[in-house]
C-alpha positions in Angstrom: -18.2 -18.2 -4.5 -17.7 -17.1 -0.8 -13.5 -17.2 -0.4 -12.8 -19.8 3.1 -11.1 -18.5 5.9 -8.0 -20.9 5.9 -7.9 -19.7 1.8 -7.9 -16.1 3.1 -5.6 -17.0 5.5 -3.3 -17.8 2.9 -4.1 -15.1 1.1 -3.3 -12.7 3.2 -3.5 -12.5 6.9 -5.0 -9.1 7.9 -3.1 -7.2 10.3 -3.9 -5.3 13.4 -8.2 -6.3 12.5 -9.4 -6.0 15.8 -7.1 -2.1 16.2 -8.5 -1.2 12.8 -12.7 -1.7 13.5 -11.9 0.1 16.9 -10.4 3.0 14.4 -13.3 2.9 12.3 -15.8 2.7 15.0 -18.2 1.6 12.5 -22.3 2.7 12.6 -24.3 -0.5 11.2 -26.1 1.1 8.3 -23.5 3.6 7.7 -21.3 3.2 4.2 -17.4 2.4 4.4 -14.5 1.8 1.9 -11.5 -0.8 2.0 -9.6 0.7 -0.6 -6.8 -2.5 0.2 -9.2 -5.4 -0.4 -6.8 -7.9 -1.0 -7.8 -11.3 0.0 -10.9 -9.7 1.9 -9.8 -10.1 5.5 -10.6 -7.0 6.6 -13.5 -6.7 4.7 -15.1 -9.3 5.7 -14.6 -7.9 9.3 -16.8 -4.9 8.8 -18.7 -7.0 6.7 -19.8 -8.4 10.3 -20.5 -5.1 12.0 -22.8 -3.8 9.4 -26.7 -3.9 9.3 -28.9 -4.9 6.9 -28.5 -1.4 5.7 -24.7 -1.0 5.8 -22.7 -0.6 2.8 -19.4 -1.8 1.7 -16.9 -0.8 -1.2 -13.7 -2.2 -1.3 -10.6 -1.3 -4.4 -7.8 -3.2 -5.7 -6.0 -3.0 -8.8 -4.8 -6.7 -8.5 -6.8 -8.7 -10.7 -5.9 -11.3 -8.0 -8.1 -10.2 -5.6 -11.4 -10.9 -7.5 -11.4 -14.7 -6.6 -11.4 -13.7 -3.2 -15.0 -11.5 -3.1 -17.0 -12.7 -0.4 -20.9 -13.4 -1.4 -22.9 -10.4 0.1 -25.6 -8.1 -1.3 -23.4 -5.2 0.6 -20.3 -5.6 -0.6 -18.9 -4.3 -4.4 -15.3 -4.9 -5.4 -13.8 -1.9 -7.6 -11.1 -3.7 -9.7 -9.1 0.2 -10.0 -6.2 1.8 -8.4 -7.8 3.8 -4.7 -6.1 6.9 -6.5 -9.6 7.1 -8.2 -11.8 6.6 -5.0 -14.1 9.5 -6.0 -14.6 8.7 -9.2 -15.8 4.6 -9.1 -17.6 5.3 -5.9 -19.8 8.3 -7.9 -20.4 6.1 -10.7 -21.9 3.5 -7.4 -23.7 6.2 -6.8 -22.2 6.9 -3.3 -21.1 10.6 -2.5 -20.4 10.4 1.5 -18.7 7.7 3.3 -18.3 6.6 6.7 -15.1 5.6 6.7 -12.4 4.5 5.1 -9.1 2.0 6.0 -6.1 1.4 3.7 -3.7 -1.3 4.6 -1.0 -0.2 2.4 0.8 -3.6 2.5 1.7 -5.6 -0.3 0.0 -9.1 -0.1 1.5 -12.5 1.5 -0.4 -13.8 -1.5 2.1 -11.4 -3.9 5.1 -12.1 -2.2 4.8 -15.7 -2.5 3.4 -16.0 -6.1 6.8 -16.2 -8.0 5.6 -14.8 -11.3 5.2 -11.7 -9.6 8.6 -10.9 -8.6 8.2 -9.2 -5.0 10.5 -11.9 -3.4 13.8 -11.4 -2.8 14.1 -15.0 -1.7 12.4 -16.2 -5.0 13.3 -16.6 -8.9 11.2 -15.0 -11.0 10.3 -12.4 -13.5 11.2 -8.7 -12.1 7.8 -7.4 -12.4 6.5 -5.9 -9.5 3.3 -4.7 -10.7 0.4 -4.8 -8.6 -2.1 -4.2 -11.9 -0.7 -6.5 -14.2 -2.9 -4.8 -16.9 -0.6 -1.8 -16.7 2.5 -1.7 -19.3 5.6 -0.9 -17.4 7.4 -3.3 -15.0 9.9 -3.2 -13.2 12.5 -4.9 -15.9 11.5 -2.2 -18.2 12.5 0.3 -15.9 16.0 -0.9 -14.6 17.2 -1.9 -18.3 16.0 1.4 -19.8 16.4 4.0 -17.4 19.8 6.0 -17.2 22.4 5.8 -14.0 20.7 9.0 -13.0 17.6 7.9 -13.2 18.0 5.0 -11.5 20.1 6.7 -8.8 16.7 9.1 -8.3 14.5 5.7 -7.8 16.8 3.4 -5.6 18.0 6.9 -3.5 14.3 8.6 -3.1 12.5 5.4 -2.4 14.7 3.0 -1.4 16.6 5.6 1.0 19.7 3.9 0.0 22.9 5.7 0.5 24.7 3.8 -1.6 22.3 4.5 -4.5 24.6 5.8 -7.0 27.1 3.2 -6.7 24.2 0.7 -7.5 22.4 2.5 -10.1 25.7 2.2 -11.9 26.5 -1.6 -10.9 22.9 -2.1 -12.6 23.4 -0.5 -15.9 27.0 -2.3 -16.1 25.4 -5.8 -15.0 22.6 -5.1 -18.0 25.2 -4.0 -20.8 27.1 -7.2 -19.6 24.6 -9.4 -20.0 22.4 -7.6 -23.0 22.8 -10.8 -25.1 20.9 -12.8 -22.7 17.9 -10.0 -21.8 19.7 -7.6 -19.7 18.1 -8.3 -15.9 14.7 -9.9 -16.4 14.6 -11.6 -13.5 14.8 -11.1 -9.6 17.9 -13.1 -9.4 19.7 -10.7 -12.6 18.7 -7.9 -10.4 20.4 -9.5 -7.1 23.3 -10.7 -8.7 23.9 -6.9 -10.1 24.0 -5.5 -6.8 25.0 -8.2 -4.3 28.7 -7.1 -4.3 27.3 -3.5 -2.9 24.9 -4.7 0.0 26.3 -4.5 3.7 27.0 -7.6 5.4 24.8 -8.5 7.7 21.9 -6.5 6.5 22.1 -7.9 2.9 18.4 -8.9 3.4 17.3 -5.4 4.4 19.5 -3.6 1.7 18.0 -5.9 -1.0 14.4 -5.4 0.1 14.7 -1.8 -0.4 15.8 -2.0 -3.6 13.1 -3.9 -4.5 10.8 -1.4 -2.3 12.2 1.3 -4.4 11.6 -0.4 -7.8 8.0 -1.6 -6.3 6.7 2.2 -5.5 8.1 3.1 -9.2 6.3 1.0 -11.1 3.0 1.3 -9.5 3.2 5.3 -8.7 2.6 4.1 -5.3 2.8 7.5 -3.2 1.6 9.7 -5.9 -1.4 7.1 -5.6 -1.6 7.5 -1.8 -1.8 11.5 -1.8 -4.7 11.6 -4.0 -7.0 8.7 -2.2 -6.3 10.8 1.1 -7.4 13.9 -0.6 -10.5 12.4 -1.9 -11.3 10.2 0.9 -11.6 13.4 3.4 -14.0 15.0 0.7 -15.8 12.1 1.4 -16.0 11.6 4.6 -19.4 12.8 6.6 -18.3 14.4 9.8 -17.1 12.2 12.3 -15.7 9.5 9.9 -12.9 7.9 10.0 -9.9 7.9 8.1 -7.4 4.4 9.4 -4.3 4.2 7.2 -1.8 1.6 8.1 2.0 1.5 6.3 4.9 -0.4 6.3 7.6 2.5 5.4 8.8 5.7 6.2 7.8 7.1 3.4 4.2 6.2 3.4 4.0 7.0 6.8 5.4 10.8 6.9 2.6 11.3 4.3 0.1 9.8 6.1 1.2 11.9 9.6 1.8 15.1 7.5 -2.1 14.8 6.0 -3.7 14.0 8.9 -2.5 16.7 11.2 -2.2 19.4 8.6 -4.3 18.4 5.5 -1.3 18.9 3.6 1.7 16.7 2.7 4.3 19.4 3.7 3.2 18.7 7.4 2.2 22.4 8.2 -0.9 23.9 9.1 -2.2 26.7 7.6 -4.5 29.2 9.5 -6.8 32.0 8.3 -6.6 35.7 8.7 -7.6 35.4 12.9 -4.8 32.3 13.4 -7.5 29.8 13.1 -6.0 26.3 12.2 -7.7 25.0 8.9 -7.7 21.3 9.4 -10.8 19.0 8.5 -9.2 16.2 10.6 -8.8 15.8 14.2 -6.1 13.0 15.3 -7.8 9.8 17.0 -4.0 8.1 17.5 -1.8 11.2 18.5 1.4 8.0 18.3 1.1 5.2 15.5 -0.3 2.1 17.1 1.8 -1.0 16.4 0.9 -4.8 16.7 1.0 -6.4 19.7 3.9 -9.1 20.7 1.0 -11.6 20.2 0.4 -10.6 16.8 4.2 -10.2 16.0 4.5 -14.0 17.3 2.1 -15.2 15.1 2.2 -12.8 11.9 5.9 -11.9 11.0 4.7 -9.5 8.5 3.0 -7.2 11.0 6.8 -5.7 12.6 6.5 -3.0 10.6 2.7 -1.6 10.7 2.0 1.4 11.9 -1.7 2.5 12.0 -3.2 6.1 12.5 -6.6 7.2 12.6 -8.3 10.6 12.0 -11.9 11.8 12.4 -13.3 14.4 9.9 -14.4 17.4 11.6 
C-alpha cells in the first residue's frame, strides 16, 4: 500500500530534495541507492526521474520504515544497517550503481514517537535505537558503563566539555535511584544532568548528550565509514556520491573521504606525486538549505550536503 504524501509529510519531511536530485544528476534507466529511506521522501523523488528501466534500492534499519514503501516494480526496501551496502545489494544481484544519497538525519517520525526516546522535550524510554531488533539501548549503556566510559561517549560524541563532570553526575543519579531502575527513562537521564547544563543553551547541551548516547548505541560513524567505502566501489564512473549530515562529526568524515578517499583527510600520491583519489568534488563548500526551506522545515538548520563524482 502506496504511503500518501501528507502521511509522508509526517513522516518525515525530506530536506534539501530538489539540491539532492541536482547532486545525483540522475540517468533514467541507470541504478541508484537511498541508503536513508525513511518515510520515502526522497525516494520517491528519484522514483519520478527514472525510466521504465531505472532501478531503485533504498536501506533502513528501522523497522518503521517498511509501512512507508511506495508501490513500484523499481523500488526494493533493504530492512539492514547501509554499513552492509555491498553485501544486500549483491544478494539483489546489483554490482554497480549510479548513485547513491544518505540523509544521515534522524527521522521527524523518531523524534516524535515517544517510545523511542530521541526527544528531549518527551517522556519516554531512553532507548535510542534506530533497529529496535538490536540488544543494547541506550539505558543499558548509561547504567552499566563506568565514569570513564561514559566520559569517552558524552566527550567524543557529544563534544561536551563538561563530560567528566556529567559522566560522574550520571553514575551518582543511577546508584541514587537503583531501587527504582537506575535512569530508564529520558526524563531520569535529564534530571541527572540538568544541574550541569549552561543556562541559556540548556536545550543545546541536552541534545548532545543525547546525540552522544544516540551515535553509541547504533555504531553510527563506524556505520558511516564503511557505506562510503563500499558505495565508491560501487559506483560506475561518473556517479554520484550526495551525503547530507547534521553534525560535525559526520561531516569531517564525509569532507575527509571525499577529498582524500580516506578519513584522516590526506591524500596520498604514488611514486611520480600523482594524487590517488577516485572522487572528484562536485560541491567544493557544503550547500545548506535555503531561508525558504529553513521557514518552513526547522529541522533543515543544520544540513549540510556534499556531493562527489567517481572518477
Amino acid at each position: 500500500m502506496q504511503q500518501s504524501p501528507e502521511k509522508e509529510k509526517n513522516y518525515h519531511e525530506p530536506v534539501m530534495l530538489a539540491e539532492c536530485l541536482e547532486g545525483l544528476n540522475i540517468i533514467p534507466d541507470g541504478t541508484y541507492v537511498d541508503a536513508t529511506f525513511g518515510g520515502g521522501g526522497h525516494s520517491r523523488a528519484i522514483l519520478s526521474c527514472l525510466g521504465e528501466e531505472g532501478r531503485l534500492y533504498a536501506f533502513d534499519r528501522d523497522g518503521d520504515a517498511l509501512a512507508n514503501v511506495p508501490d513500484d516494480p523499481r523500488f526494493c526496501l533493504i530492512n539492514e544497517n547501509f554499513s552492509h551496502l555491498k553485501s544486500f545489494l549483491r544478494l539483489n544481484g546489483v554490482r554497480r550503481i549510479d548513485g547513491l544519497l544518505a540523509d544521515l538525519g534522524v527521522s521527524s517520525h523518531q523524534i516524535d514517537e515517544a517510545s523511542r526516546g530521541f526527544s528531549t522535550r518527551m517522556e519516554g524510554p531512553l532507548d535510542l535505537r534506530m533497529d529496535r531488533r538490536e540488544g543494547t539501548t541506550a539505558a543499558d549503556i548509561v547504567n552499566a558503563a563506568d565514569e570513564d566510559e561514559l566520559e569517552r561517549i558524552l566527550r567524543l560524541y557529544g563534544e561536551l566539555p563538561n563530560a567528566r563532570q556529567m559522566a560522574r553526575a550520571i553514575t551518582k543519579h543511577r546508584t541514587e535511584n537503583a531501587e527504582q531502575g537506575g535512569i530508564a527513562t529520558t526524563g531520569d537521564l535529564k534530571a541527572a544532568v540538568e544541574h550541569l547544563l549552561p543556562r541559556g543553551r540548556e536545550n543545546k547541551a541536552l541534545a548532545m548528550v543525547f546525540q552522544a548516547l544516540r551515535i553509541e548505541v547504533n555504531g553510527e560513524l563506524e556505520a558511516l565509514r564503511q557505506m562510503l567505502e563500499q558505495a565508491v566501489e560501487l559506483l560506475n564512473e561518473g556517479g554520484r556520491l550526495c551525503v547530507m549530515s547534521y553534525h560535525s562529526l559526520e561531516d569531517r568524515l564525509v569532507k575527509n573521504f571525499f577529498r582524500s578517499g580516506n578519513f584522516d583527510g590526506e591524500v596520498k600520491k604514488d611514486f611520480y606525486g600523482v594524487p590517488q583519489v577516485q572522487l572528484k568534488l562536485v560541491t567544493r563548500k557544503p550547500v545548506t538549505a535555503s531561508d525558504e526551506e529553513l521557514q518552513r522545515n526547522n529541522r533543515s538548520r543544520s544540513a549540510k550536503l556534499r556531493v562527489a563524482e567517481k572518477i
